[in-house]
N, C-alpha and C positions, 0 to 999 in steps of 0.2 A: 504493500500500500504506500508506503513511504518511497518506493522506488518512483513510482506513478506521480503522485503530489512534486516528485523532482525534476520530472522530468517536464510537469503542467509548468511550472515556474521558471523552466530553462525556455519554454517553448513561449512562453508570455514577455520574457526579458528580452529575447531574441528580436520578436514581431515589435516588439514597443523598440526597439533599436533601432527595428528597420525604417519602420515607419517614421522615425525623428531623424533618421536620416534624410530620407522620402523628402520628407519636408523642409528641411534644411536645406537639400538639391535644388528644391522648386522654387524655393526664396529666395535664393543666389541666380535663379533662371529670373525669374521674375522681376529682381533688383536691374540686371545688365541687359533685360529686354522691354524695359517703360517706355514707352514714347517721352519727348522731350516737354514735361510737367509745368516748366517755368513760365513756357510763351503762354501759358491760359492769363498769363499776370497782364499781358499788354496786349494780347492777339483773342478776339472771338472767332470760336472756332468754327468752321463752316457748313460743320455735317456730322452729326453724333453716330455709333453703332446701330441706336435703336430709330434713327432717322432711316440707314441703309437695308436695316431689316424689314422694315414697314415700305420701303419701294419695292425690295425682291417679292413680298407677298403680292403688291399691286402687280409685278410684272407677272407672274404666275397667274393669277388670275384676270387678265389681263383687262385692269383696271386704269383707266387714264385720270390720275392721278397728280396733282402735284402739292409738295409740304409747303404748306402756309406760318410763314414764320415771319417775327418784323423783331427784328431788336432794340431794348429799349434800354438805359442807363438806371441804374439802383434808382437812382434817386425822383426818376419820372414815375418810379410804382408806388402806389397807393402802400401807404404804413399800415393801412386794417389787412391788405393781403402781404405784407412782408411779415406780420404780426401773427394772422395765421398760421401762414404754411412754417414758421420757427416754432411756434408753440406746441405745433400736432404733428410735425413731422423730425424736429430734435430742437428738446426745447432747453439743450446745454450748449446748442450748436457757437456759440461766443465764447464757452469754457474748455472745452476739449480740444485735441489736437488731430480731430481726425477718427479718433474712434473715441467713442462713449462708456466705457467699461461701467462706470453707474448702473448707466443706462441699459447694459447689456446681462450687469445682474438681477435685475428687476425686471427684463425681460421673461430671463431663467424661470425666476419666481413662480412668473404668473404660469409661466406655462408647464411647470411642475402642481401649479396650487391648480388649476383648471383644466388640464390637460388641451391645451389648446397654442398653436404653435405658433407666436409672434415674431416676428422681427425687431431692432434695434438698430437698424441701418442709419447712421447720420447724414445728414443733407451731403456733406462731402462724400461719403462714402456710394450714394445716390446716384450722386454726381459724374463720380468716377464709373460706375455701372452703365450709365446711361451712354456716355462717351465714348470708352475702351473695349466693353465687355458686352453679359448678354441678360436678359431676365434668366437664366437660370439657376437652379439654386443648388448647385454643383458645390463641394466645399470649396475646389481647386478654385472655382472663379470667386466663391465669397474670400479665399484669401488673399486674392491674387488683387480685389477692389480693396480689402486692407490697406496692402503693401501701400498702391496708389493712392487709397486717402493720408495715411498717414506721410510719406514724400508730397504730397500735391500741396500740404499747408504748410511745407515749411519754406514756401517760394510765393506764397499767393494768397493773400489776403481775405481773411473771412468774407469781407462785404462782396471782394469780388468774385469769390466762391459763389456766395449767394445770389449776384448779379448773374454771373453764369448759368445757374442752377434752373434760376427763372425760365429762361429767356429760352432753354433747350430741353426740358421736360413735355413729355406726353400729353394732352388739354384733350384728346378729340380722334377720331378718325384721323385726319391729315393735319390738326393742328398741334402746331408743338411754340411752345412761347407763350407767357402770359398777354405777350397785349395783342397777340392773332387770339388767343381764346376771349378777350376782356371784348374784342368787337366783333368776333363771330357769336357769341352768346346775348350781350349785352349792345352792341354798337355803339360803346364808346370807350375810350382810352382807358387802361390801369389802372392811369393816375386818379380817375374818378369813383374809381369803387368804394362803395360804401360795405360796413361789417357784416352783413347777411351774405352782398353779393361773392366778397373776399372769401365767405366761410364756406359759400358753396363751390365755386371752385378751387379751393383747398381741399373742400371732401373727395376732388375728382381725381383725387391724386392716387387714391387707392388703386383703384383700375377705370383709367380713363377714356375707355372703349364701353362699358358696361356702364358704369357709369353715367350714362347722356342725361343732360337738364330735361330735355324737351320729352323723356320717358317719364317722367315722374316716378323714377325710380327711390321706392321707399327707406332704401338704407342710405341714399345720397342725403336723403333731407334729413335719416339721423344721426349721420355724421357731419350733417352743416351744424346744424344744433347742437351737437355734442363741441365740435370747433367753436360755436359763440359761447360756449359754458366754460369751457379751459379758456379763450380770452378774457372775459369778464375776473374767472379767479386768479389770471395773471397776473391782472390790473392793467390789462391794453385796451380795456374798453371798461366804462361805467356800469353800473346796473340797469340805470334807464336805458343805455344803451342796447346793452345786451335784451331786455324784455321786449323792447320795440323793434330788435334785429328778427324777433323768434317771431312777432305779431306780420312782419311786414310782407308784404306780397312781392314774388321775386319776378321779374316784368322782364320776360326773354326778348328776342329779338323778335 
């Protein structure tokens, strides 16, 4: 019996060797094969991974198609939708460096206390997915968007993370960028959204394909509501705020 229990332990020490090998290989592959992280500091970039996946699908189905995108500078977006989307999507996002470990034990938590399987992704880490990578939830590529978050902030400036983040995330079928979604939804600029309209396109962040306004899709409107309740306890919106964001009738295009 003791021979057996030696040899479990020889066979456990071995495969945990290897695999920290494994992985040490893949990081050192990963480190000397980034794309050049720095130019996000000065340069917007032209075309994200999940921009070129979403044309191969239109070419497949031979969909005449094109991405609707307008870029727009941090400071032209409305502060109720830069307020959202930091509170409900990382709402350490000014304290961390790229990854959240807080964040990511508390994830744990829940999904040991609920059996229900969350994520902990920070807006950089998002970021880097969206860009480089793919939606899938492969370990190799959630470490490999690690790597990339943690190097991408130590060249490039939170806001302009954020600016970035905006401006080349998923809104829609063919639209990708807050202020193509603020006027294909609403028909007018970013800079005008008011707390309901910010909290519903922050809820669309979840899956922005299923998600659509014009379905009256019931988990959108209660993850709008659940977004105006974490702002209000934020303190990025009042309370009068908040109760007249929940009453107010959201007026599509």
């Amino acid at each position: 019996m003791a021979r057996w229990i030696r040899k479990g332990f020889r066979f456990l020490f071995l495969a945990s060797a290897a695999g920290a090998i494994f992985f040490l290989l893949y990081t050192i592959y990963c480190i000397f094969t980034v794309p050049d992280l720095c130019k996000l500091a000065r340069t917007n970039p032209k075309s994200t991974a999940f921009m070129e996946r979403r044309k191969e699908e239109w070419e497949k189905r031979q969909l005449r198609r094109r991405i609707d995108q307008r870029w727009v500078p941090l400071s032209s977006i409305s502060r109720h939708l830069k307020n959202a989307v930091i509170v409900t999507e990382d709402s350490n996002f000014y304290h961390h460096q790229g990854i959240d470990f807080y964040g990511l034990r508390l994830a744990l938590k829940r999904n040991l206390e609920e059996g229900e399987l969350r994520g902990a992704s920070t807006i950089t880490q998002q970021l880097m997915k969206n860009l480089y990578l793919s939606p899938s939830r492969n370990p190799l590529r959630k470490w490999k968007e690690a790597i990339l978050a943690l190097r991408v902030e130590r060249c490039v400036k939170k806001n302009r993370i954020l600016e970035i983040y905006l401006n080349v995330i998923e809104w829609g079928e063919n639209v990708f960028g807050i202020e193509a979604a603020s006027r294909k939804y609403f028909g007018r600029a970013v800079s005008t959204l008011d707390p309901a309209e910010s909290a519903l396109l922050t809820a669309m962040i979840r899956n922005p394909i299923l998600f659509n306004p014009y379905r009256g899709e019931s988990r959108l409107i209660r993850y709008k509501n659940l977004t105006l309740k974490l702002m209000w306890k934020s303190g990025k919106i009042s309370k009068a705020e908040y109760q007249h964001a929940l009453q107010e009738p959201i007026r599509l295009r």
